[in-house]
SEKOL-412409 format. One record per atom (N, C-alpha, C): residue in one letter; x negated, y negated, z negated. Coordinates in steps of 0.1 Angstrom, whole numbers, plus 2048, in hexadecimal, padded with zeros to 3 digits. Atoms other than C-alpha are relative to their C-alpha. Example, Ala and Ser with C-alpha at 12.3 -4.5 7.8 and 13.67 -1.06 7.14 Angstrom:
REM SEKOL-412409
a7F780C800a78582D7B2a7F77F4800s80980B800s77780B7B9s8087F57F8
END
This chain:
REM SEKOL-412409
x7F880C800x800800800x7F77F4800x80380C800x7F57DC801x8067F67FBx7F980880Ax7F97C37E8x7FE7F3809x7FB8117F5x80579E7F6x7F77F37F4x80380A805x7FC7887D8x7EF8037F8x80A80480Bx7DD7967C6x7F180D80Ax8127FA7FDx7C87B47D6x80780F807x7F77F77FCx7D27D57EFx7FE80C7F4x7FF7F780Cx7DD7F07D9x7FC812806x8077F37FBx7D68187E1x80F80580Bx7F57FD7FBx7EE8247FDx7FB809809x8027FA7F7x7EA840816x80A805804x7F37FC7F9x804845831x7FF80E7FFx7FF7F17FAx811869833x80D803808x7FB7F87F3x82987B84Cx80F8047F9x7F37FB804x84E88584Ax8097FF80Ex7F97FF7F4x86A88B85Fx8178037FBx7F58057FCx89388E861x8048057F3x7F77FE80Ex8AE890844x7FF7FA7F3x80580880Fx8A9876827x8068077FAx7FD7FF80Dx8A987F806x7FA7FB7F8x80280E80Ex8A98697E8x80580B7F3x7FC7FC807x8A58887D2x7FB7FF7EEx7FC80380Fx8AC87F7AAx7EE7FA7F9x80880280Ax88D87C790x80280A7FAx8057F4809x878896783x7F47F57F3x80880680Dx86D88975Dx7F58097FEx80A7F5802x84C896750x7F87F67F4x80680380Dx837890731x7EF7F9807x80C8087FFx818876734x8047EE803x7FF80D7FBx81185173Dx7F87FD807x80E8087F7x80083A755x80C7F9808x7F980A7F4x80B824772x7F27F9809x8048067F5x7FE815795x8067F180Bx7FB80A7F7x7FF7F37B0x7F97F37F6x80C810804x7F07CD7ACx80D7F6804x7FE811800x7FB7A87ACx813801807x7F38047FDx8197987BCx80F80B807x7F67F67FAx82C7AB7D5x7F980880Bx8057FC7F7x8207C87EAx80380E808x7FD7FA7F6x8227E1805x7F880A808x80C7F37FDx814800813x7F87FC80Dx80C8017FCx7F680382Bx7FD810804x8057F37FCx7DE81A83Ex80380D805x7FA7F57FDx7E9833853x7F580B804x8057F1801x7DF857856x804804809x8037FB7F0x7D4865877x80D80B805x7F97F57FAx7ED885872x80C8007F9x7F1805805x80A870865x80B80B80Dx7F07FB7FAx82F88286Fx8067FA808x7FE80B7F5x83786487Dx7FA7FF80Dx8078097F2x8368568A0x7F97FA7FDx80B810800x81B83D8A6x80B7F2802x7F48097FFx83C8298AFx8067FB7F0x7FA800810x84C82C88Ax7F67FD7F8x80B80580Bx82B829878x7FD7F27FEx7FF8107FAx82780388Dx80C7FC7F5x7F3803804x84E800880x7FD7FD7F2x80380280Cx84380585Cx7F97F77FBx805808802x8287F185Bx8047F1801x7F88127FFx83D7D3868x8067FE7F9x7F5801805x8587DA854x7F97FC7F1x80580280Cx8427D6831x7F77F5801x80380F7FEx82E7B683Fx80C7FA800x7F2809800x84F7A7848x8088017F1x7F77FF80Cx85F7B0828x7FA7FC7F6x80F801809x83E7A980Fx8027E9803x8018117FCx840783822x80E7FA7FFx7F680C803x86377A81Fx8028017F1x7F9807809x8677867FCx7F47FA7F8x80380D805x8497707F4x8037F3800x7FB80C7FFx858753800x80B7FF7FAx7F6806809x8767597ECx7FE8007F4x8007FE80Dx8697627CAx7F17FB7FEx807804806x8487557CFx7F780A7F8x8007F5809x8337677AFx8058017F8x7FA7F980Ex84E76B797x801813805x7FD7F47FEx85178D7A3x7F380C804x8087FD7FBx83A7AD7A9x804811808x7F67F77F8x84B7C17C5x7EF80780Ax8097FB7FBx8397DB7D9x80E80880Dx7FA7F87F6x8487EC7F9x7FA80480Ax8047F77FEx84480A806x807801810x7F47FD7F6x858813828x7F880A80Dx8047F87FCx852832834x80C80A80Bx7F67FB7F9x86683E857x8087F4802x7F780A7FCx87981E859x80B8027F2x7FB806812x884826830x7F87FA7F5x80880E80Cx87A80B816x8028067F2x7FD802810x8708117F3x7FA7F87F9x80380E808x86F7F77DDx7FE8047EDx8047FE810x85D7F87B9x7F97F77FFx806806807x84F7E77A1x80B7F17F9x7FD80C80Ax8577C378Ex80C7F3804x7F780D7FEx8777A678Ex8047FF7F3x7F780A80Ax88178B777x80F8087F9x7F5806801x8A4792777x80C80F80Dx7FA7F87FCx8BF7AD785x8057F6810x7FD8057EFx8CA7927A3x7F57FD805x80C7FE7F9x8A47927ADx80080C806x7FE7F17F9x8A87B87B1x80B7FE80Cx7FA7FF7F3x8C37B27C8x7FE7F680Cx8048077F9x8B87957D9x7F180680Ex8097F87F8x89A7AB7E5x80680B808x7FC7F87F6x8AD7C57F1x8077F680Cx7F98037F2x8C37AE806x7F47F9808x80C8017F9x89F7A0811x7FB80980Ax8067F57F8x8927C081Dx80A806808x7F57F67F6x8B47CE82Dx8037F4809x7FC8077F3x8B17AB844x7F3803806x80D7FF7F3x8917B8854x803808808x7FA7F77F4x8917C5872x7F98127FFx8037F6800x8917EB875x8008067F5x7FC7F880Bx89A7F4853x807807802x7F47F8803x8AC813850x80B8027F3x7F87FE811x8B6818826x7F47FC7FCx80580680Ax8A680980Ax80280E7F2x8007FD80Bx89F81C7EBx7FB7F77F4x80780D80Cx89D8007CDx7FF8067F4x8027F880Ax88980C7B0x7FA7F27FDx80A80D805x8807E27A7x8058057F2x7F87FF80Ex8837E377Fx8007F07FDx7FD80A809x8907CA76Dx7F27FA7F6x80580080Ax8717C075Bx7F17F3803x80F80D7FDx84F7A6754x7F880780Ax80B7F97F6x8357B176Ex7F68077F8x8077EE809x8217D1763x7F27F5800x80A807802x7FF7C2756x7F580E809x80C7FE7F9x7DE7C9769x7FB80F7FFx8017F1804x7D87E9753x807809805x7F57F87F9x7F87F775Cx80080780Dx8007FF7F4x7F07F6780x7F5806805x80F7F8801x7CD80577Bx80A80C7FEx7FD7F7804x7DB81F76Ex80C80C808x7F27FA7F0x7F982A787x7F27FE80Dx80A7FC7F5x7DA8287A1x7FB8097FEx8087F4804x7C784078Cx80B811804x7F47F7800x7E985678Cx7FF806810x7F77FC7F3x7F18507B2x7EF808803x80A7F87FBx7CD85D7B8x80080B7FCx8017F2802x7CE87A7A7x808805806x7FA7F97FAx7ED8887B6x7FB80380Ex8047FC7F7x7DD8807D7x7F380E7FFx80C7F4801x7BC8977CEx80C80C7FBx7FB7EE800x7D18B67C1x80880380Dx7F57FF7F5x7E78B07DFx7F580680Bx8097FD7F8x7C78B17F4x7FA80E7FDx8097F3804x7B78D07DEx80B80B801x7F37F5801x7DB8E47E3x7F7805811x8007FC7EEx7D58FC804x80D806804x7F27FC7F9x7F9901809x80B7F1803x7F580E7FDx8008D980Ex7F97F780Ax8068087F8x7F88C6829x7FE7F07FAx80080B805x7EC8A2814x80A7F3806x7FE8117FCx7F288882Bx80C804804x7F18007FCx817897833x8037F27F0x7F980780Ax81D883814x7FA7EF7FBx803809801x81C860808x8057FD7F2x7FF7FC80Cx8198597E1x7FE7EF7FBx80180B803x8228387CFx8008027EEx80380380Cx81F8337A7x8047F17FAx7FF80A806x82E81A793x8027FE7F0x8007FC80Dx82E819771x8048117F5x8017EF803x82683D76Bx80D808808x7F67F57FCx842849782x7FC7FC80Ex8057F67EFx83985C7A3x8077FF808x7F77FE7F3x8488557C1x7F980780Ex8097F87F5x8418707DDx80A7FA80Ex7F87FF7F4x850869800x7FA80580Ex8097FE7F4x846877821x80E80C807x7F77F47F8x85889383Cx7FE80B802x8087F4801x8568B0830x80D80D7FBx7F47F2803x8698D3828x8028007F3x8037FD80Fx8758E180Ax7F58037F7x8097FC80Cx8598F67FEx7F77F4801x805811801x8438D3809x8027F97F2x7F780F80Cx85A8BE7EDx7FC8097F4x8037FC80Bx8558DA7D5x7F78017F8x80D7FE807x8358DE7D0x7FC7F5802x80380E805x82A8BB7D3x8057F77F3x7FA80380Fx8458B37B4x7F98077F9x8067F280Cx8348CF7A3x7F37F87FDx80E804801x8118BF7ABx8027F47F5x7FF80C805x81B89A7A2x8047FF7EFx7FB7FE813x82E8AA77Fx7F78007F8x80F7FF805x80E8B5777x7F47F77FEx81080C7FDx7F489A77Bx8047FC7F5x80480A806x7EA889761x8037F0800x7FC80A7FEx7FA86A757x80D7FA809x7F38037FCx81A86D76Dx80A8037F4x7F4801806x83B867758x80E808805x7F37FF7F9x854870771x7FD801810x7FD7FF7F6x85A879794x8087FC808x7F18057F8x86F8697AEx7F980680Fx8017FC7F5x87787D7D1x8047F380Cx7FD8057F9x87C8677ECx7F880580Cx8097F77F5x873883809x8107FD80Ax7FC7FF7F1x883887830x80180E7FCx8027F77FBx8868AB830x80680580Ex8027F97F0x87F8C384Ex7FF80E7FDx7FE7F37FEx8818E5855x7F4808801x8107F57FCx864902856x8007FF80Dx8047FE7EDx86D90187Dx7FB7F2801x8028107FBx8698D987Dx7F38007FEx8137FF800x8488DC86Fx7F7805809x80C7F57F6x8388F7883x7FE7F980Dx7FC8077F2x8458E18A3x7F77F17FCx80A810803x8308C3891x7F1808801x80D7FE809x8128D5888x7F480480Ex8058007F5x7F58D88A2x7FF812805x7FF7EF7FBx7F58F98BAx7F2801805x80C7FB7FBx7D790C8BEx8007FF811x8068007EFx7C490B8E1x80780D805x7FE7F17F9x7D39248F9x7F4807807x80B7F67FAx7B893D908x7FF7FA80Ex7FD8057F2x7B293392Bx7FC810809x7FC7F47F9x7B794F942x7F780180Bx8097FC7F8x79E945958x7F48037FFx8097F8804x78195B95Fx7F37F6802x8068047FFx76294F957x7F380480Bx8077FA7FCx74495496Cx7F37F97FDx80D7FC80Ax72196195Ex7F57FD80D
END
């Protein structure tokens, strides 16, 4: 992700594909929290994103454009971060005031190319500096076990942190969703879990995933 007012924060795009789901919160025992300064938005894409190169463009526009207008409305009373992954927006972190939470949403649902918004802004002062150390330490670890799993493809997934709760999102299958909640439960320093995955199918995947070379049939000559 990319922070707007103070410094870019840890983001690595990952991959997904059809069927939103915005499934519940898994609680889990520890603390920590991740993200910086004013208001900010994801970053950096990943060569073997799920995504079109078309929709990845889309994303990145959609979290500049959205990062810039709601600085201009709130300035830094606020410390918003967005995510928008597939042409869906998630919004975390810090507002004044419950009509600031909605104010941002109706911000981000006038940019172009939004599909749905998930608003996870809290109600609350802006997380201090430690706070946000700390949810980076989080979002990195899940990425490393995610990477040390050999039954998960990493960069299918894209991993946010905000005051010790995990947000995974990316396009991916069930067993995908399961064992990455499993991973993130686990880590060190996560609180809580939030799904916000696309699922796909075992066939959708395999049709994403790269196909070995075919043999070439013609004969060589010695």
């Amino acid at each position: 992700m990319t922070t707007v007012n103070t410094m870019n924060l840890i983001a690595r795009r990952a991959a997904f594909m059809p069927a939103i789901a915005l499934i519940g919160s898994y609680f889990v025992t520890g603390c920590a929290p991740l993200v910086v300064g004013g208001v900010v938005a994801g970053s950096v894409l990943v060569a073997t994103d799920r995504r079109t190169s078309g929709i990845q463009l889309e994303d990145e526009g959609i979290e500049l454009r959205s990062i810039n207008r709601i600085r201009e409305a709130l300035v830094d009373r606020a410390h918003v971060n967005v995510t928008s992954y597939n042409r869906q927006v998630l919004l975390t972190g810090e507002v004044p005031s419950e009509a600031d939470k909605q104010r941002v949403q109706e911000i981000v649902n006038r940019v172009e190319n939004v599909r749905s918004i998930v608003n996870e802004l809290a109600v609350l002062g802006n997380a201090t500096l430690t706070s946000r150390s700390s949810d980076a330490l989080v979002t990195g670890r899940v990425k490393a076990a995610m990477v040390d799993a050999k039954d998960l493809y990493a960069s299918a997934f894209k991993v946010v942190t905000e005051r010790g709760t995990v947000y995974l999102m990316g396009r991916v299958t069930q067993r995908e969703a399961g064992r990455a909640t499993e991973i993130a439960r686990t880590t060190p320093g996560a609180q809580r879990v939030v799904r916000v995955f696309e699922i796909i199918s075992e066939e959708d995947l395999q049709r994403m995933l790269p196909q070995p070379a075919r043999p070439s049939n013609t004969p060589t000559n010695n």
